[in-house]
N, C-alpha and C positions, 0 to 999 in steps of 0.2 A: 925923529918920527918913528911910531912903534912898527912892528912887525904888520897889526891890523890893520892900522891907518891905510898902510901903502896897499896889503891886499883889499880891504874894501872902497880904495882909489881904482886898483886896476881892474876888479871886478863891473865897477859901476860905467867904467870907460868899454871894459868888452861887451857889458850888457847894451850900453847904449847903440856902440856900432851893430850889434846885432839888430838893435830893433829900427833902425834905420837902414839898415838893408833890408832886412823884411817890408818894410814899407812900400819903398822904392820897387821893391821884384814885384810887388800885390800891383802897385797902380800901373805898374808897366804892362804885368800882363791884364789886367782891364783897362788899361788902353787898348792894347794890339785884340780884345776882342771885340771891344766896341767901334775898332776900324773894320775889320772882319767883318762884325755883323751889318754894320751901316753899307758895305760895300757889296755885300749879297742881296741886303731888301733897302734902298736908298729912301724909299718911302715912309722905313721907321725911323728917321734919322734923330728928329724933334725927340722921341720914346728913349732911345738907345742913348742918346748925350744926357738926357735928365738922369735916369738912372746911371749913367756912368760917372756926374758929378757928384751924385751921392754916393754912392759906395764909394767914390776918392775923399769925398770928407770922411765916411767913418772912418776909416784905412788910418789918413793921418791923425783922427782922434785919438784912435787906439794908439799908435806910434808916438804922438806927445804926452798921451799918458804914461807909456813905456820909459821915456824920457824923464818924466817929470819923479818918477819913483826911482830910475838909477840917479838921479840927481840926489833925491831925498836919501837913497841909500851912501849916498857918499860923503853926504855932509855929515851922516848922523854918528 
C-alpha cells in the first residue's frame, strides 16, 4: 500500500469523524433549544417540534453528504 493510499485512508476517516460530530453537537444543541423554548411558551409546542424536525433533517443532510464525499475521497 502507497504512502497516499494510507493518507487519503486516514484523512477521509478524520474527515468523517469530524463531520459526524458536528452533526451530533448541531441536533443536540437544537434539541436542548427547542426544549427551552417549548418549556417557556408550552403553547408553541406543535411550531417549535415542526421546525425542530426540519432543521434536524437538514443537519443530517448536510452530515451524510459530508460522509458520502469522505467516502468518495477514500475510495478515489
Amino acid at each position: 500500500m502507497e504512502l497516499g493510499n494510507s493518507l487519503a485512508y486516514l484523512s477521509a476517516g478524520i474527515g468523517a469523524g469530524l463531520a459526524v460530530m458536528g452533526g451530533a453537537a448541531g441536533i443536540g444543541r437544537l434539541a436542548a433549544a427547542a426544549m427551552e423554548g417549548s418549556a417557556r411558551q408550552p403553547q408553541a409546542l406543535g411550531d417549535i417540534r415542526t421546525t425542530m424536525i426540519i432543521a434536524a433533517a437538514l443537519i443530517e443532510g448536510v452530515t451524510l453528504f459530508a460522509l458520502v464525499v469522505c467516502i468518495l475521497l477514500a475510495v478515489k
